[in-house]
N, CA, C and O atoms as CSV, one atom per row, in Angstrom:
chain,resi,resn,atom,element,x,y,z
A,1,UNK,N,N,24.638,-28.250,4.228
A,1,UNK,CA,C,25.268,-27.304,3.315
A,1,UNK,C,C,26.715,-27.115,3.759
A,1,UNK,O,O,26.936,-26.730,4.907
A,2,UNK,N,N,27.652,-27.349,2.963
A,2,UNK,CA,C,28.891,-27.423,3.493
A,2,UNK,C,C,29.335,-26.090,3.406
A,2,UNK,O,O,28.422,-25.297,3.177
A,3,UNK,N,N,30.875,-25.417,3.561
A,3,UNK,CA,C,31.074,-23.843,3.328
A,3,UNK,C,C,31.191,-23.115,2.227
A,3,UNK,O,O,30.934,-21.922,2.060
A,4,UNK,N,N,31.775,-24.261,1.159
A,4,UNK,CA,C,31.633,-23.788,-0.246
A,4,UNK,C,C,30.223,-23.399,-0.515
A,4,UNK,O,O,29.871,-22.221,-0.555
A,5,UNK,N,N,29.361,-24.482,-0.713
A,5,UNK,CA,C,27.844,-23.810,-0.752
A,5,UNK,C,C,27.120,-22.596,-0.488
A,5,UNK,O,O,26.392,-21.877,-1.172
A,6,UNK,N,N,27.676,-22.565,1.134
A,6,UNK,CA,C,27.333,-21.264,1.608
A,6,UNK,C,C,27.660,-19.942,0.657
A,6,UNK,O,O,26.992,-19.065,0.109
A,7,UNK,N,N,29.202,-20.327,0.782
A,7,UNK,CA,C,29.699,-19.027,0.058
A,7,UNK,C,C,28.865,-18.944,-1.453
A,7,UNK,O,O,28.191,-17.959,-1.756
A,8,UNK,N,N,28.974,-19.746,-2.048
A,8,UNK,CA,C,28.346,-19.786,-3.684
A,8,UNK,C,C,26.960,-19.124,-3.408
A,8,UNK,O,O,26.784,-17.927,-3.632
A,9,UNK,N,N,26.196,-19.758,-3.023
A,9,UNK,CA,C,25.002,-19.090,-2.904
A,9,UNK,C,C,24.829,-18.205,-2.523
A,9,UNK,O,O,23.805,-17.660,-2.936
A,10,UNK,N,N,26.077,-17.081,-1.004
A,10,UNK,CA,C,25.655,-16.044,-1.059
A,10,UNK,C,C,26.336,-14.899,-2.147
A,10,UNK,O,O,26.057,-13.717,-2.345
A,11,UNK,N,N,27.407,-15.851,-2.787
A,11,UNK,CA,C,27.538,-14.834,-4.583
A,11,UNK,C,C,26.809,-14.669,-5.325
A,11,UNK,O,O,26.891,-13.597,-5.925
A,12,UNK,N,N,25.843,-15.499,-5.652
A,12,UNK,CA,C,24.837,-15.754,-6.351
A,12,UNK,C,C,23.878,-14.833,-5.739
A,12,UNK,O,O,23.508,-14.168,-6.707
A,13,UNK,N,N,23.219,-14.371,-4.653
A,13,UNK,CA,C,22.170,-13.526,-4.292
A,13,UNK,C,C,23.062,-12.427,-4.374
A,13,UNK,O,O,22.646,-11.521,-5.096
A,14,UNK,N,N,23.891,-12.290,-3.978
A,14,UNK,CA,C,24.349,-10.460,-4.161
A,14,UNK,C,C,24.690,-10.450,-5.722
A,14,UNK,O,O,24.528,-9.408,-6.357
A,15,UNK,N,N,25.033,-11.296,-6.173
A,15,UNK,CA,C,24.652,-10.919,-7.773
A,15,UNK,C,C,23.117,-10.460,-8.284
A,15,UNK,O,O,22.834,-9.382,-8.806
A,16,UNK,N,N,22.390,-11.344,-8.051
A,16,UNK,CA,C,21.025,-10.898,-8.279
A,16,UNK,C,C,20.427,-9.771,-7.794
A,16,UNK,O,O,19.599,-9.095,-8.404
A,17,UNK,N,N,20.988,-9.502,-6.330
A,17,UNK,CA,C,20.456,-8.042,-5.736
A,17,UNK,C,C,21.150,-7.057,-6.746
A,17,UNK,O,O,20.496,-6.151,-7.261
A,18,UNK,N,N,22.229,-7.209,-6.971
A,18,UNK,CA,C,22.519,-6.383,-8.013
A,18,UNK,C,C,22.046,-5.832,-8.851
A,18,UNK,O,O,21.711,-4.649,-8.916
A,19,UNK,N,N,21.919,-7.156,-10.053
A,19,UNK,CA,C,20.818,-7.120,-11.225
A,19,UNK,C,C,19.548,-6.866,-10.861
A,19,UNK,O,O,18.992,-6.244,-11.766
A,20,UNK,N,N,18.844,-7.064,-9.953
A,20,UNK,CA,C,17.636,-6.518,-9.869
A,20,UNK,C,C,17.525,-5.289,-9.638
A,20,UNK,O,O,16.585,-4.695,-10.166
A,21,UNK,N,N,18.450,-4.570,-8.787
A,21,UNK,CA,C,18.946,-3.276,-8.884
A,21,UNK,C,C,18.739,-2.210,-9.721
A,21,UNK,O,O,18.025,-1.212,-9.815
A,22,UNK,N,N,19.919,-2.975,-10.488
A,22,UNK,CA,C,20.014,-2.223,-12.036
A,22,UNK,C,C,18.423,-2.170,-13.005
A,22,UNK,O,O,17.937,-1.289,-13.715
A,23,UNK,N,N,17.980,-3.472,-12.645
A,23,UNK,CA,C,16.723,-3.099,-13.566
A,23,UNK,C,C,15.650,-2.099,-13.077
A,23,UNK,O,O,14.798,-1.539,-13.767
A,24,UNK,N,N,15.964,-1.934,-11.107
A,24,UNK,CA,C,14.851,-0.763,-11.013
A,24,UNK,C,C,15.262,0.012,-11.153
A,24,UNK,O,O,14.366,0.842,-11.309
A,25,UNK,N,N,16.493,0.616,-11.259
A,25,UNK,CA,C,17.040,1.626,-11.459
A,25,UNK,C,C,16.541,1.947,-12.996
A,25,UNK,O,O,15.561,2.622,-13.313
A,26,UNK,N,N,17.432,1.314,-13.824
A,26,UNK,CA,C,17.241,1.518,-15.228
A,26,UNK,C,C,15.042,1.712,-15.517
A,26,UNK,O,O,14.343,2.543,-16.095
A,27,UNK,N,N,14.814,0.695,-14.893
A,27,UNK,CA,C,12.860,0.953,-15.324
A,27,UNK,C,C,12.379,3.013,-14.586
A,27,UNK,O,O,11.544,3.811,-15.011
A,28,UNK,N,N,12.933,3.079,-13.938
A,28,UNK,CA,C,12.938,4.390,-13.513
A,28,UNK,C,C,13.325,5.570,-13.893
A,28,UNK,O,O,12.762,6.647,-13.700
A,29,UNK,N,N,14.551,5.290,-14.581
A,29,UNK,CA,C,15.018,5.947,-15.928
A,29,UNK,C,C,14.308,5.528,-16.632
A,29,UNK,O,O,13.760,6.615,-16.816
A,30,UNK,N,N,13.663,4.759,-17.369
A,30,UNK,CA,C,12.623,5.184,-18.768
A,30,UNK,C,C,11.401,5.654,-18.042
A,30,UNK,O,O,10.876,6.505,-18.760
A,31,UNK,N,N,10.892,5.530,-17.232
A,31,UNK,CA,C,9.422,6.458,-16.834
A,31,UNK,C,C,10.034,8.058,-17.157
A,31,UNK,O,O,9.500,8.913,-17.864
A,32,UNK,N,N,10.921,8.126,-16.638
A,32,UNK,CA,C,11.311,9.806,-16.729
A,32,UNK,C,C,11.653,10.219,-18.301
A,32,UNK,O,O,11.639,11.336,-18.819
A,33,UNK,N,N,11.984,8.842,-18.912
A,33,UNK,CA,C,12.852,9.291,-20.425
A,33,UNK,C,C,11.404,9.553,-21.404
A,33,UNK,O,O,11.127,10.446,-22.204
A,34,UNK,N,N,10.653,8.353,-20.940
A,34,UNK,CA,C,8.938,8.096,-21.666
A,34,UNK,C,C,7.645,9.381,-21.279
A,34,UNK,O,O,6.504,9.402,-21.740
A,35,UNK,N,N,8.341,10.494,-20.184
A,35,UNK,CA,C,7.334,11.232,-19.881
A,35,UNK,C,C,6.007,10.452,-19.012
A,35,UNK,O,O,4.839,10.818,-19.140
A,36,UNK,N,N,6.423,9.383,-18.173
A,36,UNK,CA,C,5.019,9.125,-17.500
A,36,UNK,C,C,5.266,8.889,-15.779
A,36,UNK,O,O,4.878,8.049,-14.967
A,37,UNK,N,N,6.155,10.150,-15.717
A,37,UNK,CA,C,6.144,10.439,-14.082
A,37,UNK,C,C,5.091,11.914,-14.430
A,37,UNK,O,O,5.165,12.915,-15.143
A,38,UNK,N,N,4.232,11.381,-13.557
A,38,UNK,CA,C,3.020,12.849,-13.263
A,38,UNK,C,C,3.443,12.761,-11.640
A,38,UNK,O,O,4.422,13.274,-11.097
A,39,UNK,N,N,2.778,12.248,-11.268
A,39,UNK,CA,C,2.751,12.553,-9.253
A,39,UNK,C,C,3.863,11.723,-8.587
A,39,UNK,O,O,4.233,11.823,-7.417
A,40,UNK,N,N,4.301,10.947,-9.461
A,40,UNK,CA,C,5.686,10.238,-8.638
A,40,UNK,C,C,5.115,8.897,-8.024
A,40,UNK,O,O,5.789,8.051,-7.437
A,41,UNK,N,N,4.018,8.860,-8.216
A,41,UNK,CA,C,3.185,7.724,-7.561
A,41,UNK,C,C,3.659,6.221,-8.341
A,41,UNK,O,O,3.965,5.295,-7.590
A,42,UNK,N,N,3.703,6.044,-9.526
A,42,UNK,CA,C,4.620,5.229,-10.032
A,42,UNK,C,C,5.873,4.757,-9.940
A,42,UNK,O,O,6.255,3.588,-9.998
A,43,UNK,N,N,6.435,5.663,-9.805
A,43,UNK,CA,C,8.022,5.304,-9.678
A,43,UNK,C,C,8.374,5.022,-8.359
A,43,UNK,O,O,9.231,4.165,-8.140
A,44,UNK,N,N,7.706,5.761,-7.247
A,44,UNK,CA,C,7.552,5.139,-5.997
A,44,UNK,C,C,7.334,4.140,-5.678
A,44,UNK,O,O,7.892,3.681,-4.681
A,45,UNK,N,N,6.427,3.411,-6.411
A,45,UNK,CA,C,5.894,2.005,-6.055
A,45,UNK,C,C,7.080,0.875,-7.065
A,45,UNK,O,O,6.834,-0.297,-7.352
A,46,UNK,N,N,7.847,1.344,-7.295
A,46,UNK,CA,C,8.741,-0.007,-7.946
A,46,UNK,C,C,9.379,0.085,-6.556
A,46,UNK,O,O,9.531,1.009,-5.758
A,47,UNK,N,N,9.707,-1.262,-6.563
A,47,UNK,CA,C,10.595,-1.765,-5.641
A,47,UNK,C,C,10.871,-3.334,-5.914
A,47,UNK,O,O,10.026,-3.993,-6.522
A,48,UNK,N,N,12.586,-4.170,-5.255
A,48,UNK,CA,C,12.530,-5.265,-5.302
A,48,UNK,C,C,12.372,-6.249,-4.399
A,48,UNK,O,O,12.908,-6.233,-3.291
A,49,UNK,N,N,11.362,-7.484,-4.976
A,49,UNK,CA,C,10.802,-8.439,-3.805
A,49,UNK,C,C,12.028,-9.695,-3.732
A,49,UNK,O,O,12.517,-10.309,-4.681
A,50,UNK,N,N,12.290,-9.818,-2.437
A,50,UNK,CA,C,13.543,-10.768,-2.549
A,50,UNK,C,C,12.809,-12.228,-1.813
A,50,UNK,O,O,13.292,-12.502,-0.714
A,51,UNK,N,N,11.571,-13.281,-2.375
A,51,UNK,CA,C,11.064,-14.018,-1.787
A,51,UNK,C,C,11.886,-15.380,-1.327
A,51,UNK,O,O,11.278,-16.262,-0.720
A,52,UNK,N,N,13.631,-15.548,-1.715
A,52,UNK,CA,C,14.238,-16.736,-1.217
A,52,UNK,C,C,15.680,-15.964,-2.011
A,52,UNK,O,O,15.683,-15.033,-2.816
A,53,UNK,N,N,16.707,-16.650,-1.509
A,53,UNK,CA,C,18.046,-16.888,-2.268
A,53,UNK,C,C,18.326,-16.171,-3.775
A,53,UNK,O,O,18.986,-15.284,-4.317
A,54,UNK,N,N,17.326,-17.226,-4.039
A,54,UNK,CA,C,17.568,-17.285,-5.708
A,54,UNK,C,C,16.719,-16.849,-6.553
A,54,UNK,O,O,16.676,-17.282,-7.705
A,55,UNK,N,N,15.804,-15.790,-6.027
A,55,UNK,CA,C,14.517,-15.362,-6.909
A,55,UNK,C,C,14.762,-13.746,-6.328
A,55,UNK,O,O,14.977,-13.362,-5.178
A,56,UNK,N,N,14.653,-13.075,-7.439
A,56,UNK,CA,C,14.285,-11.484,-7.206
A,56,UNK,C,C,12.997,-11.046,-8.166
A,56,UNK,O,O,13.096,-11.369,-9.350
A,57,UNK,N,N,12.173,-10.557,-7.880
A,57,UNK,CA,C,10.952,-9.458,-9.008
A,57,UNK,C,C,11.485,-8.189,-8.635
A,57,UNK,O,O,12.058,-7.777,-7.627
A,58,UNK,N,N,11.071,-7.573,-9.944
A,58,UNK,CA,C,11.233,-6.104,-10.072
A,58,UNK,C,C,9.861,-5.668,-10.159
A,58,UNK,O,O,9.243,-5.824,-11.212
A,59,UNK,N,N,9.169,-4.976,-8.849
A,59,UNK,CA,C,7.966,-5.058,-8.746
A,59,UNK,C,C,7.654,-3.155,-8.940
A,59,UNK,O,O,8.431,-2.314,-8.487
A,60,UNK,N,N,6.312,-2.808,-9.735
A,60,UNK,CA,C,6.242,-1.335,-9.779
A,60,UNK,C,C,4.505,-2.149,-9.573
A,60,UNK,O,O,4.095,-3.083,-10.262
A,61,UNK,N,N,3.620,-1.352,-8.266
A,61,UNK,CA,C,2.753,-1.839,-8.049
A,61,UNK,C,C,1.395,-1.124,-7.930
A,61,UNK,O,O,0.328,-1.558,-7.493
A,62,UNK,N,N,1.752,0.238,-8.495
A,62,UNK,CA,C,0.796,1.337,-8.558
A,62,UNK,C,C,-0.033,0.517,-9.730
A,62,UNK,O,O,0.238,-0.419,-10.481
A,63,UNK,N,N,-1.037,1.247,-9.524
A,63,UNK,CA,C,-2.604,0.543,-10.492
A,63,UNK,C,C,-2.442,0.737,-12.115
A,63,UNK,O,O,-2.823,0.061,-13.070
A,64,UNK,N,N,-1.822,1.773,-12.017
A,64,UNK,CA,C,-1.642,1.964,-13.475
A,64,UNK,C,C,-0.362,1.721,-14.143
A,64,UNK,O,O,-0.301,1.998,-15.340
A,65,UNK,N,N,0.992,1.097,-13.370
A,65,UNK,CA,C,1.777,0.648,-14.212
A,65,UNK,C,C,1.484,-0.381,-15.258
A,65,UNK,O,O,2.125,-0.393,-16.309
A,66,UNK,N,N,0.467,-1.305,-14.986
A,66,UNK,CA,C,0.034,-2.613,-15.676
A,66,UNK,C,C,-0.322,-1.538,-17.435
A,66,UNK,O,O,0.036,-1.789,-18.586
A,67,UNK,N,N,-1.170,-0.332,-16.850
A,67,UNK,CA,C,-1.514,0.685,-18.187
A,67,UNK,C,C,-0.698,1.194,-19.077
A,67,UNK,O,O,-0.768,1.237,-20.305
A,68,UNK,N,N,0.661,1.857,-17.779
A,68,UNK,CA,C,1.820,2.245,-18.632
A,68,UNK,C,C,2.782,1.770,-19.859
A,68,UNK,O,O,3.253,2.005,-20.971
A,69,UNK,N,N,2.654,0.657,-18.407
A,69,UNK,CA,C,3.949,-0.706,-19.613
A,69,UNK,C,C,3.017,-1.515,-20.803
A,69,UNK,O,O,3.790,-2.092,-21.568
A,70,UNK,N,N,1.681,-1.715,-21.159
A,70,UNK,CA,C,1.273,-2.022,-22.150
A,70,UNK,C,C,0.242,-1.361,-22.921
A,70,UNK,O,O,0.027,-1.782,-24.058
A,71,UNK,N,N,-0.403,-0.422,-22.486
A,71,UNK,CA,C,-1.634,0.708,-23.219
A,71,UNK,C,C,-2.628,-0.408,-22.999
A,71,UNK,O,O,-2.867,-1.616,-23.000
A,72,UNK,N,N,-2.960,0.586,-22.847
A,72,UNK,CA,C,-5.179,-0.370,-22.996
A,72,UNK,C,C,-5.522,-0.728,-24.857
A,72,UNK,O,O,-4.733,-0.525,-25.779
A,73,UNK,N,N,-6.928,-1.298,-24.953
A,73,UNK,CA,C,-7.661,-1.291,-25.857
A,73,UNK,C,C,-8.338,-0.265,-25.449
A,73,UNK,O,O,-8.218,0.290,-24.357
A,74,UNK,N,N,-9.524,0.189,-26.857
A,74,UNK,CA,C,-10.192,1.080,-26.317
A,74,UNK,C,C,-11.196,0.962,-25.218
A,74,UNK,O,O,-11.692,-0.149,-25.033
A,75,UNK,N,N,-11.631,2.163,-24.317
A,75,UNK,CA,C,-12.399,1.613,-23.210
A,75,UNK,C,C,-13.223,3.222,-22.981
A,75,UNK,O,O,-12.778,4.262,-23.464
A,76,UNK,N,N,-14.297,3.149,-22.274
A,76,UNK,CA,C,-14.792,4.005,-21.490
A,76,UNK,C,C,-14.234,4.492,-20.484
A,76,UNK,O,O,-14.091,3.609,-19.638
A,77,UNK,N,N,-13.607,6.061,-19.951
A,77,UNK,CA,C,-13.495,6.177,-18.788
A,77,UNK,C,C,-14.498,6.697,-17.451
A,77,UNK,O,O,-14.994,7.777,-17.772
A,78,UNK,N,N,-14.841,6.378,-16.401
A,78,UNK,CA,C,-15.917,6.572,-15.619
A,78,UNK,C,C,-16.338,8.436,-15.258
A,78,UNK,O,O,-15.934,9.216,-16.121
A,79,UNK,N,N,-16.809,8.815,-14.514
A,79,UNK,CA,C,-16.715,9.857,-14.458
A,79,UNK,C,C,-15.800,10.191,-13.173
A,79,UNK,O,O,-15.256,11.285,-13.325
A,80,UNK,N,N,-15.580,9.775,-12.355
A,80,UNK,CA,C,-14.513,9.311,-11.278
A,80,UNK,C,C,-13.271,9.666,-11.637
A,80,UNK,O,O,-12.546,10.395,-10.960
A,81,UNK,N,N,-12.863,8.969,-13.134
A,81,UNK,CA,C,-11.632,8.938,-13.799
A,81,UNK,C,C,-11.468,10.041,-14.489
A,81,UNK,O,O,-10.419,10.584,-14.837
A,82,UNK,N,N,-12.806,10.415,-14.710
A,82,UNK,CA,C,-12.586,12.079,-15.591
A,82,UNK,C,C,-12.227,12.973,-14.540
A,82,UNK,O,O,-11.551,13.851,-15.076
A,83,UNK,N,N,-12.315,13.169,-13.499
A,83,UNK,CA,C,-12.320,13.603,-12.430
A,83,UNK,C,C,-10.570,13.883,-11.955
A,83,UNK,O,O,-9.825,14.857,-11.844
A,84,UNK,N,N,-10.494,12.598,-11.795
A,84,UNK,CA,C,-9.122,12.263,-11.636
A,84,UNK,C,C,-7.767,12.773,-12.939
A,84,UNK,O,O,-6.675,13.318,-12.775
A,85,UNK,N,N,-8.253,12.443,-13.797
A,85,UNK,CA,C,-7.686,13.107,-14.975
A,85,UNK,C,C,-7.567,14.887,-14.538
A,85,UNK,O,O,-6.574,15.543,-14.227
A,86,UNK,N,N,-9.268,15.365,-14.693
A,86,UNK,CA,C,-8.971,17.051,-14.747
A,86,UNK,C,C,-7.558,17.277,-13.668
A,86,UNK,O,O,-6.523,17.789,-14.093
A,87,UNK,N,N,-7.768,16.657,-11.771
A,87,UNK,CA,C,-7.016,16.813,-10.938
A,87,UNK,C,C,-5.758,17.161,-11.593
A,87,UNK,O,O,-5.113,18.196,-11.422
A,88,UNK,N,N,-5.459,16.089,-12.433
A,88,UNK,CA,C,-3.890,15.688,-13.034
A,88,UNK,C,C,-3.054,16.806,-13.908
A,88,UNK,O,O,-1.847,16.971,-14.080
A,89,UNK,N,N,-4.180,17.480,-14.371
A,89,UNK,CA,C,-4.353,18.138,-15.464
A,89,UNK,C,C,-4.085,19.182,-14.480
A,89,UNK,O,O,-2.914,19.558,-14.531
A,90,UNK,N,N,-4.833,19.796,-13.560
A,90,UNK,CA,C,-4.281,21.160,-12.464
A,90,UNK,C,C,-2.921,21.360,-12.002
A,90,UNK,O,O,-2.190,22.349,-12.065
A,91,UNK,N,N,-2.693,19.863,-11.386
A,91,UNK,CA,C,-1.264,19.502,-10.902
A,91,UNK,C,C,-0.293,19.810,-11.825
A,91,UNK,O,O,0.610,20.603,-11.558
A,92,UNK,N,N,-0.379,19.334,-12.741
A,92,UNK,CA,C,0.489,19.175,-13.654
A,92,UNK,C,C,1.224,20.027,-14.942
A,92,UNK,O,O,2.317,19.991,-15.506
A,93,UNK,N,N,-0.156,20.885,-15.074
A,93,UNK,CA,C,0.162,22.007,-15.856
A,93,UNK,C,C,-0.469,23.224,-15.769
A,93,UNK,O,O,-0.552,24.114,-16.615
A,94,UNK,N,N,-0.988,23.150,-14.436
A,94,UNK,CA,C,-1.572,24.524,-13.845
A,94,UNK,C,C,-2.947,24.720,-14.596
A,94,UNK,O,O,-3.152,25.930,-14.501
A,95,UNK,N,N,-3.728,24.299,-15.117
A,95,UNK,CA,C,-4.685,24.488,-15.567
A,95,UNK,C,C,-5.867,24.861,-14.765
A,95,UNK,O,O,-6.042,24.027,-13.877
A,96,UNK,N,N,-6.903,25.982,-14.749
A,96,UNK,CA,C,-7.777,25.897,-14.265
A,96,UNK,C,C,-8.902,24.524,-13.962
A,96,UNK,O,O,-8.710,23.450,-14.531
A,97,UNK,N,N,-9.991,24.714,-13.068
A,97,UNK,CA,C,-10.772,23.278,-13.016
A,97,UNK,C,C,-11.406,23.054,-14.534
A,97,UNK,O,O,-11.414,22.031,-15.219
A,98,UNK,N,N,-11.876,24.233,-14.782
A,98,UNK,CA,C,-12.746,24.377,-16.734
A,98,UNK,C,C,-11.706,23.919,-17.373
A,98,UNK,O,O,-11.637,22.705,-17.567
A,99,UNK,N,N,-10.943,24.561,-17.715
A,99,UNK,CA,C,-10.029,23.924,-18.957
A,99,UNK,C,C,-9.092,22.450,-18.203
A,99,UNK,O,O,-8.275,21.934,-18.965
A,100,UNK,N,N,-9.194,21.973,-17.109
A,100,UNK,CA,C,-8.877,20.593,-16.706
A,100,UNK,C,C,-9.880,19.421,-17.330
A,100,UNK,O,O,-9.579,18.453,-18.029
A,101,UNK,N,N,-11.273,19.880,-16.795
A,101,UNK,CA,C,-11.849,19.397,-17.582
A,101,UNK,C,C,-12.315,18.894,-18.597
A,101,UNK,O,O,-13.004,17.888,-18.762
A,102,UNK,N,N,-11.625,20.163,-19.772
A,102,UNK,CA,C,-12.147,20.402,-20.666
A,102,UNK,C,C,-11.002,19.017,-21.227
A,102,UNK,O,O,-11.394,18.011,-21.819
A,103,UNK,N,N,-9.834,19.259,-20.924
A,103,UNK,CA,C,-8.620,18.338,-21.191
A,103,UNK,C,C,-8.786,16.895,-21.071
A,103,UNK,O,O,-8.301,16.051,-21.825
A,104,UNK,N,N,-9.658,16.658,-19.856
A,104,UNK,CA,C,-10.131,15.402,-19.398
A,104,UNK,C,C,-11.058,14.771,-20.279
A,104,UNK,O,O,-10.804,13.703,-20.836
A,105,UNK,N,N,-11.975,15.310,-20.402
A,105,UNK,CA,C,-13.214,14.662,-21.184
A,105,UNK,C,C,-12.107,14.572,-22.692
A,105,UNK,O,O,-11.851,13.461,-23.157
A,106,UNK,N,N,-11.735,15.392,-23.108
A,106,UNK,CA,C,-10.939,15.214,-24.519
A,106,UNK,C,C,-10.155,13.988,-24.359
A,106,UNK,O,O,-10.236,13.172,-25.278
A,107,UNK,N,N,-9.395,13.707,-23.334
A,107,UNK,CA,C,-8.628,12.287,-22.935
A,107,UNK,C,C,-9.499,11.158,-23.185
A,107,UNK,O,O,-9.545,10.191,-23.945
A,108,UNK,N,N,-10.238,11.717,-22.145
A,108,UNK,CA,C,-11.346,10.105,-22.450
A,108,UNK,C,C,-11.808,9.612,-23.225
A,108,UNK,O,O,-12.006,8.403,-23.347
A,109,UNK,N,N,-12.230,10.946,-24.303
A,109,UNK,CA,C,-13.154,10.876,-25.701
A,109,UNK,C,C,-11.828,9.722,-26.536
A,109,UNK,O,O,-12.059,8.570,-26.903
A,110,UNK,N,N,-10.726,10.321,-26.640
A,110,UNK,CA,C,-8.939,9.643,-27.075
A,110,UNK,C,C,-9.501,7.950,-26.570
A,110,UNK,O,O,-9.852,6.963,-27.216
A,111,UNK,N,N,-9.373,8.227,-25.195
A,111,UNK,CA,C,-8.861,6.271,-25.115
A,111,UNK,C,C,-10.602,5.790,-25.318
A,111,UNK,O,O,-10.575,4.581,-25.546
A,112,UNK,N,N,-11.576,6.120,-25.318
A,112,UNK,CA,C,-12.654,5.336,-25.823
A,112,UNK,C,C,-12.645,4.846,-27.150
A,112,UNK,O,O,-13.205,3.813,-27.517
A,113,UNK,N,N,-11.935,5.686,-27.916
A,113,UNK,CA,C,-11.846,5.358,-29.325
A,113,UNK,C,C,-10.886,4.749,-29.669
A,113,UNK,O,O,-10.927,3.887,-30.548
A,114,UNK,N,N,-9.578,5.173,-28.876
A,114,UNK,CA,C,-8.468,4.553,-29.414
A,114,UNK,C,C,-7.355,4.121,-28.463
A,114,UNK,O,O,-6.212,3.893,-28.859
A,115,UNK,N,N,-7.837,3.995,-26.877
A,115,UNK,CA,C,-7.038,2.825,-26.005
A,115,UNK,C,C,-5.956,4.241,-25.687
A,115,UNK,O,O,-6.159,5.455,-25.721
A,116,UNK,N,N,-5.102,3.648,-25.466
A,116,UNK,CA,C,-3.858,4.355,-24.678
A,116,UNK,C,C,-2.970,3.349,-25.064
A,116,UNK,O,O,-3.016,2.122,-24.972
A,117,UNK,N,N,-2.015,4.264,-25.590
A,117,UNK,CA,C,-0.815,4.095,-25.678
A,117,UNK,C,C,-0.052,3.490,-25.084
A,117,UNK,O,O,0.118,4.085,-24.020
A,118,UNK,N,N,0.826,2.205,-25.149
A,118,UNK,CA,C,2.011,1.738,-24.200
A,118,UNK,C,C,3.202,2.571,-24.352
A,118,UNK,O,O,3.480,3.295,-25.308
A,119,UNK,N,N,3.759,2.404,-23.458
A,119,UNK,CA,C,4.952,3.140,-22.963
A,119,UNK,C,C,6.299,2.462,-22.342
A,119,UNK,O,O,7.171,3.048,-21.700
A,120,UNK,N,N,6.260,1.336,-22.627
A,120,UNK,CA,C,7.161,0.290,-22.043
A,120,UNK,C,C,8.069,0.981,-21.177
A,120,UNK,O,O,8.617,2.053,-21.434
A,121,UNK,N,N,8.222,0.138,-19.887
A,121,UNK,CA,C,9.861,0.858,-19.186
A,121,UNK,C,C,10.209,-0.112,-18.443
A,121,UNK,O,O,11.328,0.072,-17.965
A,122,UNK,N,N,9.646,-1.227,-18.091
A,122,UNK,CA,C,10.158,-2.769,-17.124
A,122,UNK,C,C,10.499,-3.402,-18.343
A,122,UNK,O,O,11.685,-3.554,-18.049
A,123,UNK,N,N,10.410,-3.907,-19.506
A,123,UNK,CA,C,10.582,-5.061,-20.429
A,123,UNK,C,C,11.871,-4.489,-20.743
A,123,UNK,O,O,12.898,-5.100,-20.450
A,124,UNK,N,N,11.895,-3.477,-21.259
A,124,UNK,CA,C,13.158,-2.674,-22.108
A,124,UNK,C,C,13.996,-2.675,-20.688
A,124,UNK,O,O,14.953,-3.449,-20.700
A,125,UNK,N,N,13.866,-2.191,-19.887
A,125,UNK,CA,C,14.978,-2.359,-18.657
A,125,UNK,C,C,15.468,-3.723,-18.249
A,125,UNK,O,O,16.539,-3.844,-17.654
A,126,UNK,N,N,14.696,-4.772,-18.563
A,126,UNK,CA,C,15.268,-6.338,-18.135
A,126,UNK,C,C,16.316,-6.684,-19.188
A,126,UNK,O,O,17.404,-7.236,-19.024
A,127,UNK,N,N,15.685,-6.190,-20.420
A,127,UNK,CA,C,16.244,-6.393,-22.029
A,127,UNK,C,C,17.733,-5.682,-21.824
A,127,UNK,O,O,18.632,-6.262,-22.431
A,128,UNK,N,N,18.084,-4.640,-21.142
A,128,UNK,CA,C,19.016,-3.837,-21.171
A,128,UNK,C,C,20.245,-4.559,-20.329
A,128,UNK,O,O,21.359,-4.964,-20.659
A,129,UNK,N,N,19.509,-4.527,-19.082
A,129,UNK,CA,C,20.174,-5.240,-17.789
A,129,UNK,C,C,20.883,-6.241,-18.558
A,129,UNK,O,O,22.075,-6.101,-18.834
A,130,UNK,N,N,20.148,-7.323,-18.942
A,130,UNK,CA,C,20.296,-8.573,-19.439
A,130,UNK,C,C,21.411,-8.742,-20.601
A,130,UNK,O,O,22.014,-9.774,-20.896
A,131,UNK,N,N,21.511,-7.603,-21.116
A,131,UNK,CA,C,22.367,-7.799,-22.515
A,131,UNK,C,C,23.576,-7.071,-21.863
A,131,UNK,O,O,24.670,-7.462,-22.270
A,132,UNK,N,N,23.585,-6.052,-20.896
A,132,UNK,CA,C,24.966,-5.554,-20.096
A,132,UNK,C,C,25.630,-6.587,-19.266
A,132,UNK,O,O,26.708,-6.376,-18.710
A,133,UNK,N,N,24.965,-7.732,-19.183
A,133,UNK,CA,C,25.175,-8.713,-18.367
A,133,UNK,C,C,26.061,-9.929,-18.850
A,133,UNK,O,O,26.995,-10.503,-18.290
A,134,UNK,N,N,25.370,-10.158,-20.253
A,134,UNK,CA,C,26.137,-11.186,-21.386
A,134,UNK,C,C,27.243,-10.390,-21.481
A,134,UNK,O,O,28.170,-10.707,-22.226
C-alpha cells in the first residue's frame, strides 16, 4: 500500500464513521419523534459496528427493534408478555397493577387481531442521511 492509499482509505473511513453517525443519530431522533422510547432500552442498544475499513452497520439490537421498525402480523401474546406489558404500563404512566393489566390484556386482545403497527426509524434515517449526502 503505498502513502496515497493510505491516506485515501483513511478519508474514506472517517467519512463513513461520519455517515454512520449521522444515521444513529438521526434513527434516535425518530424513536423519540415516533413515541417508541418507553425504558430507553432501545435507543440504548443502537450503536455502530465498524467490522473493516470500508463497512459500517447501524446496529439497534434490543429484541424488539426488529417489531418497531416493521410491526408484526397478527399474533398471540404469552402471558409473560402480558405481564411485561402491565410492568410498562406502571412505568410509564403510573398506572396501578389492575388497571396495568387491564391495559395489557386490551393490547394483546389489539395485536392478536390486528399485529402492531410499524414505526419505521432506521430506513427513514439511512433515506435521510443518504439524500443529505447527494
Amino acid at each position: 500500500m503505498t502513502a496515497n492509499d493510505a491516506i485515501l482509505e483513511r478519508a474514506i473511513s472517517l467519512r463513513l464513521d461520519s455517515l454512520a453517525d449521522s444515521v444513529l443519530t438521526t434513527a434516535k431522533i425518530n424513536l423519540l419523534k415516533n413515541g417508541s422510547v418507553v425504558s430507553g432500552s432501545l435507543m440504548d442498544s443502537g450503536h455502530v459496528e465498524k467490522p473493516d475499513a470500508f463497512t459500517r452497520s447501524v446496529v439497534f439490537d434490543a429484541r424488539q427493534a426488529v417489531w418497531v421498525e416493521f410491526g408484526t402480523m397478527p399474533h398471540p401474546i404469552s402471558r409473560a408478555g402480558i405481564e411485561n406489558i402491565a410492568k410498562w404500563g406502571m412505568a410509564k404512566f403510573g398506572l396501578s397493577e389492575k388497571e396495568a393489566l387491564s391495559m395489557a390484556y386490551g393490547y394483546a386482545n389489539r395485536v392478536k387481531f390486528e399485529g402492531m403497527e410499524a414505526k419505521p426509524f432506521l430506513r427513514p434515517a439511512v433515506d435521510e442521511e443518504l439524500r443529505r449526502m447527494m
